[in-house]
C-alpha positions, 0 to 999 in steps of 0.5 A: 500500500502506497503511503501518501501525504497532502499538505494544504493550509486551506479548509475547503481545499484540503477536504476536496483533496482529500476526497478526490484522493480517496476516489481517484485512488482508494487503496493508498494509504493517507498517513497525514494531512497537514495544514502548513509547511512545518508540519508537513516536514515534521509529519514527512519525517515521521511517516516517510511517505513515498508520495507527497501533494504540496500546495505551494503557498503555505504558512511557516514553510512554504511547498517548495521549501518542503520540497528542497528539504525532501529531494528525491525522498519521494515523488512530489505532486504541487498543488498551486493557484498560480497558472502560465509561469508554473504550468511551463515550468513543472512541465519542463521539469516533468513533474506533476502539478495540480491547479487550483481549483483542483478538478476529479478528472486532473487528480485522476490523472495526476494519480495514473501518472505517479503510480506509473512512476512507483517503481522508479526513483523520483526525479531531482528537483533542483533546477525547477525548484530555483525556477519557481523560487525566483519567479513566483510571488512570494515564493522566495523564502525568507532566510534566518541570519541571527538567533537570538539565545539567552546566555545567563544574564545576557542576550546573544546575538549568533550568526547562523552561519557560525553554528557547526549544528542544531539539536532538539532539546524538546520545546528548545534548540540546543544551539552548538559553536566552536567552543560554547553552545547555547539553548533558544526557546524554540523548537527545531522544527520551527527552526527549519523553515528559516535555514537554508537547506543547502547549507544546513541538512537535516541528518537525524529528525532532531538535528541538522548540521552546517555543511561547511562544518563537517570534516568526515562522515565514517561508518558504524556498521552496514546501516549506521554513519556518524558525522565529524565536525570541525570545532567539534569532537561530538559525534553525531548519528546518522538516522537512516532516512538521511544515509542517501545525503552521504552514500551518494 
């Protein structure tokens, strides 16, 4: 059984999806409906589905950046509103696209189409997700430069680009430097939407490493890596959602 998300911030849209999924394909698995970007990512991390309907405008994270952070994890339909400029680019990129408002006949379609490409790897997503994210209407996403952090009776100002790595540390962020560390009263997963997942990976589902930051990735065993950081003499696991990150 094909599990399936949907991520869509609006009511209306969100139940026809829903009941046009279930029609159009019964026998999928819908393992969760999200209703904005951030727990789109966090419930994709958790549930793994192998495919994934994303509206593109949503609050918190928007579908493209959802998208950037899945990669070629699973096959990605877009659901969006926007017609002439997306239209050409999901179909120079061979990738699905639903229109708003989303019509039985076009899901249709859109299902036959991803469950002819179950049996093959999903495609890569680069070119047209920077296509889109520099054409569309508030598409560009906002991109964090400082956190703030309490450290004791101060208030620090950090520059993300300093961070060797992110760690959940349940409704804070442990927030690691060369040589200090700091907790931010907010949680990783809210976090994400404002790092840019080129430079910052995710490699387990409550930590996320500046690229430019590790020196070695060495094997466990057959199914376990772990990543070294300059800076840094922790170790930090890798989860096997993200082995690919490194295997390729």
């Amino acid at each position: 059984m094909t599990r399936v998300m949907i991520a869509e911030d609006e009511p209306l849209m969100r139940e026809r999806l829903v009941a046009l999924l279930g029609s159009a394909w019964p026998e999928a698995e819908l393992v969760l409906v999200a209703e904005n970007g951030v727990d789109a990512w966090d419930g994709f991390q958790e549930h793994e589905p192998e495919v994934v309907f994303l509206d593109i405008r949503m609050p918190g994270m928007s579908g493209l950046e959802v998208a950037e952070r899945i990669g070629d994890s699973a096959h990605v339909v877009f659901v969006t509103a926007y017609d002439q400029y997306a239209v050409e680019a999901f179909d120079a990129g061979a990738v699905d696209y639903l229109l708003k408002p989303v019509q039985a006949d076009r899901m249709d379609k859109a299902v036959a189409r991803i469950r002819a490409k179950l049996g093959k790897a999903p495609p890569d997503l680069g070119n047209l997700l920077r296509d889109l994210q520099s054409a569309l209407p508030g598409a560009q996403p906002k991109r964090t430069r400082w956190i703030k952090a309490s450290v004791g009776r101060q208030i620090r100002l950090i520059d993300v680009e300093e961070v060797l790595f992110f760690q959940s540390d349940t409704k804070y962020t442990r927030v690691v430097l060369p040589g200090s560390e700091a907790l931010v009263r907010v949680a990783l997963k809210d976090l994400l939407g404002g790092l840019d997942p080129e430079r910052f990976w995710q490699i387990h589902r409550g930590t996320v490493v500046n690229v430019s930051a590790i020196s070695a990735v060495e094997k466990v065993d057959a199914e376990r890596m772990q990543v070294l950081l300059r800076g840094c003499d922790e170790k930090l696991p890798v989860s096997r959602s993200y082995l690919h990150r490194f295997r390729d």
